[in-house]
N, C-alpha and C positions, 0 to 999 in steps of 0.2 A: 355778178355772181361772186359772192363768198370764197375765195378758191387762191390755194398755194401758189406763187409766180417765184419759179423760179429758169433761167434760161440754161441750166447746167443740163437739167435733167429734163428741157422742153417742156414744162410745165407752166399754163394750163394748155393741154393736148390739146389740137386742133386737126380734123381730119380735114383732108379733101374732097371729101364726095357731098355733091350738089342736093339740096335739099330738093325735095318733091314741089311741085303749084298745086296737088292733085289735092281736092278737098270733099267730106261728104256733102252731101244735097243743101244741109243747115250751113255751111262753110265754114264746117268742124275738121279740124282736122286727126283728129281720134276719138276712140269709144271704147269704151271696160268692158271687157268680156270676162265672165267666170265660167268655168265650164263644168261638167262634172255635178250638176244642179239635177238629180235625179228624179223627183219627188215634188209634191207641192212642200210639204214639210221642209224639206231640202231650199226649195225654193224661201219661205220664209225665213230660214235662215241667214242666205244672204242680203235679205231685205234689214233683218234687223241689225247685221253684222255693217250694213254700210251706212245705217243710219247713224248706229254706236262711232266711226270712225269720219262721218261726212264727205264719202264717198258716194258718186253718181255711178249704180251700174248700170250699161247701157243693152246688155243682153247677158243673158244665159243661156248654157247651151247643154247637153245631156246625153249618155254614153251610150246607159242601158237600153235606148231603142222603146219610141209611144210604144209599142205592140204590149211593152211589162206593164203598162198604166191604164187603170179600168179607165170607160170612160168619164166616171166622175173625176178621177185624178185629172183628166185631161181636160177638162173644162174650168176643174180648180186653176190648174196652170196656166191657162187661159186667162182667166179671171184675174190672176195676180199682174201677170205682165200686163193686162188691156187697164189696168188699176192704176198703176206703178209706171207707164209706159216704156217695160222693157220688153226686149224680143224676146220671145221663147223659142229656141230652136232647138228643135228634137232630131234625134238622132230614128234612120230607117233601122228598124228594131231588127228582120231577117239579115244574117249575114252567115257567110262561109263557117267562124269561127265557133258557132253557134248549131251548125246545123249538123247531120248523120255524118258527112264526110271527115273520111281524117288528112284529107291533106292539109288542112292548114291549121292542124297542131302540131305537126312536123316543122323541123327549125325551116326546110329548103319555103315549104309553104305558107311561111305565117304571115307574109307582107301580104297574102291573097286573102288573110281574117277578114276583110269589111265587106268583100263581094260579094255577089249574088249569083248563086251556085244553079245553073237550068234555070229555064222557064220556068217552073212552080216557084221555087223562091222569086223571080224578077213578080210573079203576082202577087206575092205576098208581099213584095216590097209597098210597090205600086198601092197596095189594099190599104199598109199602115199608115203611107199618107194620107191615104184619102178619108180613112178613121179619124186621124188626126184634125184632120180639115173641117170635118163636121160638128166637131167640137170646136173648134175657134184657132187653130194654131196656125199660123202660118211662115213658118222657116224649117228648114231642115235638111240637117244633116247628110251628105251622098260622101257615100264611100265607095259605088262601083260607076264606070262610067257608060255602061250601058244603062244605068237606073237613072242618073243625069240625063240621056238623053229621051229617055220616055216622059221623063216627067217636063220637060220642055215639051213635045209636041202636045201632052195632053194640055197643058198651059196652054199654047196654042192654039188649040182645039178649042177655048174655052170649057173643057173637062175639069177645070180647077182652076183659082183664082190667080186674076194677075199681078196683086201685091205677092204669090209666094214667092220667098227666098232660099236659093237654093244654095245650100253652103259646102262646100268640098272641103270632107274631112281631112283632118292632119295624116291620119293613113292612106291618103293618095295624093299627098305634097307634092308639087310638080320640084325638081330637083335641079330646073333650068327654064329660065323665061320660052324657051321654043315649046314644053312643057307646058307652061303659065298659060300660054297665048292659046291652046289647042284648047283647053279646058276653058276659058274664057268665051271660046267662038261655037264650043259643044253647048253652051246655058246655063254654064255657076254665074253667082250674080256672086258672091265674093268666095276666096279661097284662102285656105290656111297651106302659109310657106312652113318650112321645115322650118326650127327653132332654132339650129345652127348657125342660120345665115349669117355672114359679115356686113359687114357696112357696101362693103361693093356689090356684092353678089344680091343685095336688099333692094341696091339702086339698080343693077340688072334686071331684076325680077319689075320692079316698079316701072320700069320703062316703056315697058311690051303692053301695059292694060294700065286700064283710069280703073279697073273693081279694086274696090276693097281689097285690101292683105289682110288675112290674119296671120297674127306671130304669138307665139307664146314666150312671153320675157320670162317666165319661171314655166319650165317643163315638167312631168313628170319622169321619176327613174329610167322606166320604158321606152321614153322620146328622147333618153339621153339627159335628162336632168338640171340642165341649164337654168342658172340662175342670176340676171341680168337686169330686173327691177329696173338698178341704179342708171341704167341706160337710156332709158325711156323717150329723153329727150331728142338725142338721138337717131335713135331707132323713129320716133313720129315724125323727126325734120325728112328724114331720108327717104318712108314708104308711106307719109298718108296717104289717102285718107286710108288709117291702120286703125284695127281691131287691136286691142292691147292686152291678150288673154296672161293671166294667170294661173297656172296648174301649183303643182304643188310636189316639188321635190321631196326625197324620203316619207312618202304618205299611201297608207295601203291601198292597194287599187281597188273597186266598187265596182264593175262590172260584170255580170247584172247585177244593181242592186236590189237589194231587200228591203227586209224588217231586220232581217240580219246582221246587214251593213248600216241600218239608217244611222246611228251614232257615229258611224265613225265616216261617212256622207258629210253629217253636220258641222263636225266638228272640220273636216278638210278644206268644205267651203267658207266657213269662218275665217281661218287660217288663210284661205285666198285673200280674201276682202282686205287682212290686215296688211300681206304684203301690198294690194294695189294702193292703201293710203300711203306705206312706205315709200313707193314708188312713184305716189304725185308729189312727196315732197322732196323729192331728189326733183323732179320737175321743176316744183317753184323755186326750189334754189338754182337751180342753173339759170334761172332767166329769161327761160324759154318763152317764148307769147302763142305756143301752141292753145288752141283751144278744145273743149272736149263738148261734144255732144251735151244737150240735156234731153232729161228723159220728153219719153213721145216724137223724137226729133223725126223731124224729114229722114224717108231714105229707111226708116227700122222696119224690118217686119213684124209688126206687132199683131199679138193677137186678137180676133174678136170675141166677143164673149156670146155663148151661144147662148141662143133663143130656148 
């Protein structure tokens, strides 16, 4: 590695915390996530943005909720991931933030935005997966944990396929592996940690479950804003097998998106893409021999393309 030595000032920094063995299914140990992929449009953008850059991304993920996407959108989406072999994970479109209530546009309520408000909403959650599904998607986004565990038994049940991935959004980030481990043994098949985390508190978290981490190495304002790229190597020795999301600091928020928003959708996830090339070349210079997913790899939930 390319890198200043000097012992005054302990340079090159060397932490102590143990790298991870944990690897995904391919014996990758990380994968590109973009998230905030609303649209198929949306979608094609970061297809062309990582070609432009020679970036592999290994999923995307989406805010506004399948329920905003006719089902043409949804099979388009479909189509591009089952093409491309990346995951499409959609986000359950019914939430608290969204719906009649005003508690969780109150400051005390907003941490409760992703939940699922009574019984009507939990079926209309349940409903947008299962829309989804029938058009070919199969990952998605849980923000409540009562909706996590319906949709494991209906899995179960064979009610819905057993490649689905069910991913626990950044808005019910466990904040402590005892945390990690409960939502791990409820049926996330991988989970997003808060963006915060240190090096130790990564290797905490890592300890307690072999799922997937996701981490976002650039957050958005809302998530606290963090911007961390240059870490990456890092950050994948300590919690593979790691999702390696990229959000996008100072960039307007899209939720729900439009026709309104779609420009400036496009242009954010663009702006993703470049920092993830940013961020593989802070990788290759450090040395690292981390490996990355290729597309269709073992272990994605990828889409099928419907009949």
């Amino acid at each position: 590695m390319p890198t200043l030595v000097n012992q005054t000032y302990r340079l090159p920094y060397r932490h102590d915390v143990p790298p991870s063995p944990g690897r995904f299914p391919d014996g990758a140990s990380f994968r590109i996530e973009i998230p905030s992929v609303e649209n198929p449009s949306v979608f094609e953008a970061v297809l062309s943005a990582a070609a432009t850059h020679g970036v592999v991304v290994n999923r995307v993920s989406q805010g506004s909720g399948a329920m905003l996407l006719t089902t043409s959108e949804l099979r388009d989406m479909a189509a591009l991931g089952a093409e491309n072999g990346v995951e499409v994970s959609l986000f359950v479109g019914p939430r608290e933030s969204f719906d009649v209530g005003a508690n969780a546009r109150t400051p005390e309520g907003a941490g409760r935005g992703g939940q699922l408000r009574g019984v009507r909403q939990l079926m209309y959650g349940v409903e947008d997966v299962v829309r989804a599904v029938d058009a070919g998607i199969r990952s998605f986004l849980i923000a409540d944990i009562g909706l996590l565990v319906a949709l494991r038994d209906l899995q179960r049940a064979g009610d819905l396929p057993d490649e689905c991935v069910w991913k626990v959004s950044v808005s019910l980030a466990p904040s402590n592996p005892a945390a990690l481990r409960v939502l791990a043994d409820l049926g996330a098949s991988t989970v997003n940690v808060p963006s915060d985390l240190t090096y130790p508190d990564l290797a905490d978290m890592r300890a307690v479950t072999d799922l997937p981490l996701d981490l976002y190495l650039e957050s958005s304002d809302a998530l606290g804003g963090v911007v961390r790229g240059h870490e990456i190597a890092d950050l994948v020795a300590i919690g593979a097998p790691l999702y390696a999301k990229f959000g996008l600091r100072n960039a307007k928020d899209v939720y729900p998106c439009g026709e309104q928003l779609l420009d400036v959708a496009v242009r954010n996830v663009r702006a993703k893409v470049h920092r993830a090339a940013v961020a593989l070349e802070w990788l290759a210079r450090s040395g690292s021999e981390a490996v990355q997913s290729k597309p269709h790899a073992a272990g994605l939930g990828l889409p099928r393309r419907a009949a």
